[in-house]
N, C-alpha and C positions, 0 to 999 in steps of 0.2 A: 479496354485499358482501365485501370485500375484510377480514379479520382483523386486527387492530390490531396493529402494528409495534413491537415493543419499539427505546425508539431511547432515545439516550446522553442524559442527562437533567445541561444545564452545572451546575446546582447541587449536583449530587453533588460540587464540585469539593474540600472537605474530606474526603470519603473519596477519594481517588485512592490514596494508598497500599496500599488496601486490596483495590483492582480484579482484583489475583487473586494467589496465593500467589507466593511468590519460587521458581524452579528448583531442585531438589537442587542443591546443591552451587554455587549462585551465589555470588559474593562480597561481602561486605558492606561492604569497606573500601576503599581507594583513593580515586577521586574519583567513584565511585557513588552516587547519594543517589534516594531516593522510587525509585515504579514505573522501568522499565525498557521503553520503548511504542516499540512498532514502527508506523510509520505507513503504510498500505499504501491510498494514492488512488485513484481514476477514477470511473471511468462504471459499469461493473460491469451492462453492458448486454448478455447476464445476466453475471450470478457463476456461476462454476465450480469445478468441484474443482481445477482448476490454482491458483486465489487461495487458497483451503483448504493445499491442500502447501504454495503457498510462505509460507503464514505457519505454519504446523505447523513448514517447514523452519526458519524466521527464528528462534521461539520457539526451538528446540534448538541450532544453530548461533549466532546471538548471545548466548544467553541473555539473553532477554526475558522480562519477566512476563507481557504480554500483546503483541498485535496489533489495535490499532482500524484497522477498516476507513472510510473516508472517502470515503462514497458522494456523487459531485461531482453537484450540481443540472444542473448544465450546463461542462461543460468549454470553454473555451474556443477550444481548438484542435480541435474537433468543431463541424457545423453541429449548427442544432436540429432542422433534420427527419429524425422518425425516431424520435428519444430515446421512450427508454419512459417513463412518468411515474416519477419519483421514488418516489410511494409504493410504488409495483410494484417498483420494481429495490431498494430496502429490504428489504421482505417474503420477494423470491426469496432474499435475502444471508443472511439471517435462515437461513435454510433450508439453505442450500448448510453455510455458515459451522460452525455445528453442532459447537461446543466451546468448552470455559470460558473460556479464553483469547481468546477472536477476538470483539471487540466489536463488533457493526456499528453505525453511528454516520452522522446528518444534522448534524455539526457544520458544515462550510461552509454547510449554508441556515439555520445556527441563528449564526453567527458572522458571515455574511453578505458570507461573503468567495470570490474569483473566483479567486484566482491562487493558486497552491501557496507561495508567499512570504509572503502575506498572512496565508494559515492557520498555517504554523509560527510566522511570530512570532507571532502571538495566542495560540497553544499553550504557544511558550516561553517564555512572560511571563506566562501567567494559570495556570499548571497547575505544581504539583509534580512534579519528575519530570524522566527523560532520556528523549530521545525520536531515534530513528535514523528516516529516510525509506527505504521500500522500493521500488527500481525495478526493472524488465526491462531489458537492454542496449539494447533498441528506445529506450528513452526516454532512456538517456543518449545517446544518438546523436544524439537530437531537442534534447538540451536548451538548448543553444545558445540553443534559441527562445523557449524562458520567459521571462516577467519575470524581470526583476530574478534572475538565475540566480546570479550572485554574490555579492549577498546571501541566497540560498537555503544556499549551499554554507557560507558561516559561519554558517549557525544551526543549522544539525544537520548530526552524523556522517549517510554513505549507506551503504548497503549495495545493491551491483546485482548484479542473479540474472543468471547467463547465459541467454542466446536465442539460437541458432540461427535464422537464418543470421548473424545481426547482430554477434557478437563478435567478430571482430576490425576490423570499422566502429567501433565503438563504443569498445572502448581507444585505437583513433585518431583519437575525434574532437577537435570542438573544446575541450570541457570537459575529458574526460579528458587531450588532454594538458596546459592550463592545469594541473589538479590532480596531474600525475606523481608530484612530491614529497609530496604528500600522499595517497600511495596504499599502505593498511596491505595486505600482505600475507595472502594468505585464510589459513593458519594459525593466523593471531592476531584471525580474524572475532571469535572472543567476547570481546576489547580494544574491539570498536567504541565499544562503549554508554558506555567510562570516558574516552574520549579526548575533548579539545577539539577543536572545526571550526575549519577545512576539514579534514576527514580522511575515507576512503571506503573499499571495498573490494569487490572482485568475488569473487562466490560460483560453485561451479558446482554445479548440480544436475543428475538423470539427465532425458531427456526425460519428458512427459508427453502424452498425444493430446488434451489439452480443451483450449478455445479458445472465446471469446463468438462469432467469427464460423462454427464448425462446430456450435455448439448453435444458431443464428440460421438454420442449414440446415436443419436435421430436420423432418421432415413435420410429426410429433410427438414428445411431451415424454413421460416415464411419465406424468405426468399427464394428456395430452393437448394442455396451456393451449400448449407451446413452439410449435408451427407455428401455430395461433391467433393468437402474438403476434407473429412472427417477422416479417413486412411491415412492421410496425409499427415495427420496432427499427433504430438507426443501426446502419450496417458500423461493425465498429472492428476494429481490426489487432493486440487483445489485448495491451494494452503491459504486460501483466506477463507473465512469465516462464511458458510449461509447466515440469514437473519434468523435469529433466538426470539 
């Protein structure tokens, strides 16, 4: 039997401040208030140490307090066949994740929401705190395609990781160039979190080799369970960023 899943529990919602210590030397003043939460979506079908860097990287580079991870019941823009079960793709996050900071969280099956729009504003209305969304340049590329995209883009500051081959598609697509003007400079990444939306910014990080569709490859896992599971699991095309 499968070991029980430490998962984001909404009623803790009066401690959120507390969800993990503030960064040396973070700032307390300006228009900063409560936690500082990195949101970092998908499927996570599996989780890798590439989702690990880049919220390791987010946490240092934004200065964030934390990073919840937002493992999606079902993505929308993904068929269902395939999909590992939810409790399975928690458990492995749980695992990979493996730091104080990096919370992994069924808040969309606990919120009961489909669309990444749906979830920020329910975040940004029921929760103390500023909250930045974490993409891969694969997905700003895509974004065009989400709901309600523009009301996504005024409810929270972005931060998008570069990906290879995708960036320079992706600063010209259709979103990025709608938001031009409202594109802060990577220098001043750790501004993101105090600014008002629409505002955004690309990051660059070194490459990484991990990817959910090259661990979906391997015979085996160290545990052995990875090729076990591996038929099992949708392709995905790793919309978040390897390390740069």
């Amino acid at each position: 039997m499968m070991p029980a899943v430490r998962l984001f529990d909404l009623s803790a919602r009066p401690r959120l401040r507390a969800v993990a210590p503030p960064l040396a030397g973070a700032r307390s003043g300006g228009r900063r208030r409560g936690s500082a939460i990195g949101l970092l979506g998908g499927s996570f079908n599996p989780p890798h140490e590439g989702h690990r860097h880049i919220s390791i990287e987010a946490l240092r580079l934004l200065g964030l307090d934390a990073v919840w991870w937002l493992v999606s019941p079902q993505n929308p823009l993904k068929p269902r066949a395939g999909m590992a079960p939810l409790a399975e793709r928690l458990h492995r996050a749980e695992a990979v994740a493996a730091h104080p900071r990096i919370r992994v969280t069924d808040i969309e099956q606990r919120l009961r929401t489909v669309y990444t729009v749906d979830t920020v504003s329910r975040l940004t209305s029921s929760f103390e705190g500023r909250f930045v969304w974490l993409i891969g340049a694969d997905n700003l590329l895509q974004m065009a395609r989400w709901r309600r995209w523009r009301d996504l883009v005024s409810l929270t500051p972005i931060a998008v990781f570069d990906r290879s081959p995708y960036s320079h598609a992706a600063v010209a697509s259709r979103v990025a160039t709608a938001l031009r003007g409202s594109r802060l400079p990577e220098r001043r990444a750790d501004r993101l979190i105090e600014m008002a939306p629409p505002v955004w910014t690309y990051i660059h990080l070194r490459p990484h080799p991990a990817s959910s569709t090259a661990l979906r490859e391997k015979t085996d896992g160290p545990d052995g369970s990875a090729g076990a599971h591996a038929a099992n699991m949708q392709p995905e095309t790793a919309p978040y960023p390897p390390i740069r």
